[in-house]
C-alpha positions as CSV (number, residue, x, y, z in Angstrom):
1,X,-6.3,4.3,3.9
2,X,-6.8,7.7,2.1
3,X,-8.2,6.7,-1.0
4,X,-11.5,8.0,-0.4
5,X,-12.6,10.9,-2.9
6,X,-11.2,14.3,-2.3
7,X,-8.1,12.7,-0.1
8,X,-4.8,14.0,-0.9
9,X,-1.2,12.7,0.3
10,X,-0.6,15.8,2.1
11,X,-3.8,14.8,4.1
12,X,-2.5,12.4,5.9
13,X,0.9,14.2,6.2
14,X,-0.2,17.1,7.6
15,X,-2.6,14.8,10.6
16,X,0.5,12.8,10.7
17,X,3.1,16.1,12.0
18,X,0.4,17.1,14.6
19,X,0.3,13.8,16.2
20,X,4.2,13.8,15.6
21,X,4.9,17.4,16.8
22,X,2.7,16.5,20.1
23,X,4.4,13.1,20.7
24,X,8.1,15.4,20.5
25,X,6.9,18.3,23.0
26,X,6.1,15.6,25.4
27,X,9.7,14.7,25.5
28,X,9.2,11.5,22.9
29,X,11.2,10.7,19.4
30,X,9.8,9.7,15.9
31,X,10.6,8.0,13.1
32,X,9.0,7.6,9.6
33,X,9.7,5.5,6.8
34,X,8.3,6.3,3.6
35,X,7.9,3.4,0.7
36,X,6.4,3.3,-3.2
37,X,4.6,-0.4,-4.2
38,X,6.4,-0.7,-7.7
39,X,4.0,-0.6,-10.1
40,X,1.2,-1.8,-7.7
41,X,-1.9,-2.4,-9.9
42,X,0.2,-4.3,-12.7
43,X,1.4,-7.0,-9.8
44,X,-2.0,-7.5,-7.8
45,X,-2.2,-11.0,-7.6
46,X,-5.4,-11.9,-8.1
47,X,-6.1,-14.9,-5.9
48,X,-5.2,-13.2,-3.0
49,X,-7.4,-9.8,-4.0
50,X,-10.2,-11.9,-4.4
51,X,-10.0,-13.7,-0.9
52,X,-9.0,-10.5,0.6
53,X,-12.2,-8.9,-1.0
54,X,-14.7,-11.6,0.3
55,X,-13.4,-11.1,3.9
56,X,-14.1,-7.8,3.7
57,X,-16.9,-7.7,2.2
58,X,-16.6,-6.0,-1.1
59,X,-19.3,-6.5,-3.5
60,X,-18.1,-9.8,-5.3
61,X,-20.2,-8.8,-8.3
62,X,-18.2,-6.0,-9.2
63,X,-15.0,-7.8,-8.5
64,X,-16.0,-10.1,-11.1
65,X,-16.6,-7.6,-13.5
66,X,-13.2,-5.6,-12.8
67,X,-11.0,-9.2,-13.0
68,X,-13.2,-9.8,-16.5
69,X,-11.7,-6.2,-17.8
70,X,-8.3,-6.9,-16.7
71,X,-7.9,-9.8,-18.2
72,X,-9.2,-8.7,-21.7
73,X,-7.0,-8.7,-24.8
74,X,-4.0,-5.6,-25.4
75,X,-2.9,-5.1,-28.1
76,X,0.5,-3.4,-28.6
77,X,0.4,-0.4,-31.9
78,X,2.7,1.3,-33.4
79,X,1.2,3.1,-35.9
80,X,-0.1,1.1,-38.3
81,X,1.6,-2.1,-36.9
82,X,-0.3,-4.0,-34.5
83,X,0.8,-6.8,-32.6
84,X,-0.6,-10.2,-31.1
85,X,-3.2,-10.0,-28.7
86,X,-1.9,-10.1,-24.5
87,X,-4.3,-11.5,-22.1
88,X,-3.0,-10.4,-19.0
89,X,-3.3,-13.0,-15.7
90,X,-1.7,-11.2,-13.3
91,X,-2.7,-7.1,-12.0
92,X,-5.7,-5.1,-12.3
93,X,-5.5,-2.2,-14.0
94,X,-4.7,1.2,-12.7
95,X,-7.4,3.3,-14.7
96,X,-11.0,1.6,-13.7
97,X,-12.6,3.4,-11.1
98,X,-12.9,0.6,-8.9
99,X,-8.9,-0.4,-9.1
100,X,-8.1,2.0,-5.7
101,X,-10.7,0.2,-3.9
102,X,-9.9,-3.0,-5.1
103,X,-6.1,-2.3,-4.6
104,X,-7.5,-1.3,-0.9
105,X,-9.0,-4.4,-0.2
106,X,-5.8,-6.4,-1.2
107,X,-3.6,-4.1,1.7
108,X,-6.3,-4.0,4.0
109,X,-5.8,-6.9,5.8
110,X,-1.6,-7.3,5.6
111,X,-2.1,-3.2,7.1
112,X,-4.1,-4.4,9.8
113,X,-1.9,-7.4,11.3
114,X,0.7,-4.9,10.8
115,X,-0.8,-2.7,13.3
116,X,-1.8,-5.3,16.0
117,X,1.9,-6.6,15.9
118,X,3.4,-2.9,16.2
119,X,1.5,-0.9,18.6
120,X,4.6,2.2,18.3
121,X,3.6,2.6,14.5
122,X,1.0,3.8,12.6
123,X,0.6,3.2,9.0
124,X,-1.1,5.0,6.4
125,X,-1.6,4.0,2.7
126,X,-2.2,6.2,-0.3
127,X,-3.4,4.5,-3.0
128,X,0.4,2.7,-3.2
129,X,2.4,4.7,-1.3
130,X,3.2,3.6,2.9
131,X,3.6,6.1,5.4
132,X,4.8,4.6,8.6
133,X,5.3,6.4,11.7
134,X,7.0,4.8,14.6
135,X,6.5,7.3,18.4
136,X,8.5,5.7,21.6
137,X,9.9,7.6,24.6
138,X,13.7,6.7,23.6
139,X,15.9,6.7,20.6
140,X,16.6,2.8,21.2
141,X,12.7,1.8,21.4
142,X,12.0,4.1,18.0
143,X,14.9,2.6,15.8
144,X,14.3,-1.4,17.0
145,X,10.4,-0.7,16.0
146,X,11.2,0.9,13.3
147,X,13.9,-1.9,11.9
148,X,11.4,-4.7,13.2
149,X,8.4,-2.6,11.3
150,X,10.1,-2.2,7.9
151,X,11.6,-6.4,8.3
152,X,7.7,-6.8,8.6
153,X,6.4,-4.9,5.9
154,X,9.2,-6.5,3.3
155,X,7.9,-10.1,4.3
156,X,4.3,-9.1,4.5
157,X,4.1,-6.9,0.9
158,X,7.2,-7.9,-0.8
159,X,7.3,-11.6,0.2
160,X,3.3,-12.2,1.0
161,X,1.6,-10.5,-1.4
162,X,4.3,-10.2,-4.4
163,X,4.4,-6.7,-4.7
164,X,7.9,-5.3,-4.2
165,X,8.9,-2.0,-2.5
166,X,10.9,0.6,-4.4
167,X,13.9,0.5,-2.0
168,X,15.6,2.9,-4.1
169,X,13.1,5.4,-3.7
170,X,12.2,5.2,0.2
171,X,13.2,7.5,2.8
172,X,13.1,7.5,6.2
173,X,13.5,10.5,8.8
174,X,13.8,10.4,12.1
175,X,13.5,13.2,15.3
């Protein structure tokens, strides 16, 4: 996860080409796959960030507060027109400054198996955006974990957790 204060994307891209560039001078190949959550924080669903949460540990106090703001009433304006109140039930919202941890705690876990069940990959996470990056010693091993990683994430993000990928917008390279 690199949501931690001060953490920027190119953080984790830059650690990620070291480890990349050392894996390919020892003869290996590499692979990464690149995806956007669309709009993450408006599609949290909020049964499963609050069982995530309280296996992890966050502070349940807090995530009581933050699900109380989110689901307060919007109001659409246009200028002096003002329409009938929303009360949101699904997402958190993207502003608070607990929403990146929360949004943390709701990946955390889906992250995790993903790892146990692909030990070429790692994956890294900023604040909605996947970075996954497969290493094996042949081109074969590298595409299969790659394909098999990115069938996983689909059915783990997309199909688990309700929060769909930008397909359009991924991009994968591979050396």
């Amino acid at each position: 996860m690199n949501n931690a204060a001060g953490r920027e994307p190119s953080d984790s891209v830059w650690r990620s080409l070291v480890r990349t560039r050392s894996h390919l001078s020892a003869g290996g190949h590499s692979a990464e796959l690149l995806w956007d959550v669309s709009k993450a924080f408006g599609r949290v669903p909020r049964h499963h960030l609050l069982a995530h949460a309280r296996d992890l540990g966050y502070p349940l106090s807090i995530l009581r507060v933050s699900l109380l703001s989110y689901s307060w009433a919007r109001y659409l304006c246009d200028g002096a027109l003002i329409g009938e109140a929303i009360h949101p039930t699904i997402g958190i919202g993207p502003g608070p400054p607990c929403a990146t941890f929360e949004l943390a705690c709701l990946l955390l876990p889906v992250i995790r198996d993903l790892m146990r069940r692909h030990v070429h990959a790692s994956l890294h996470i900023h604040v909605d955006d996947f970075m996954m990056r497969i290493l094996a010693f042949s081109i074969g091993e590298v595409v299969r974990a790659a394909v098999a990683l990115g069938c996983d994430v689909i059915i783990d993000v997309q199909q688990g957790l309700g929060l769909p990928l930008r397909h359009h917008q991924g991009t994968a390279h591979c050396l």
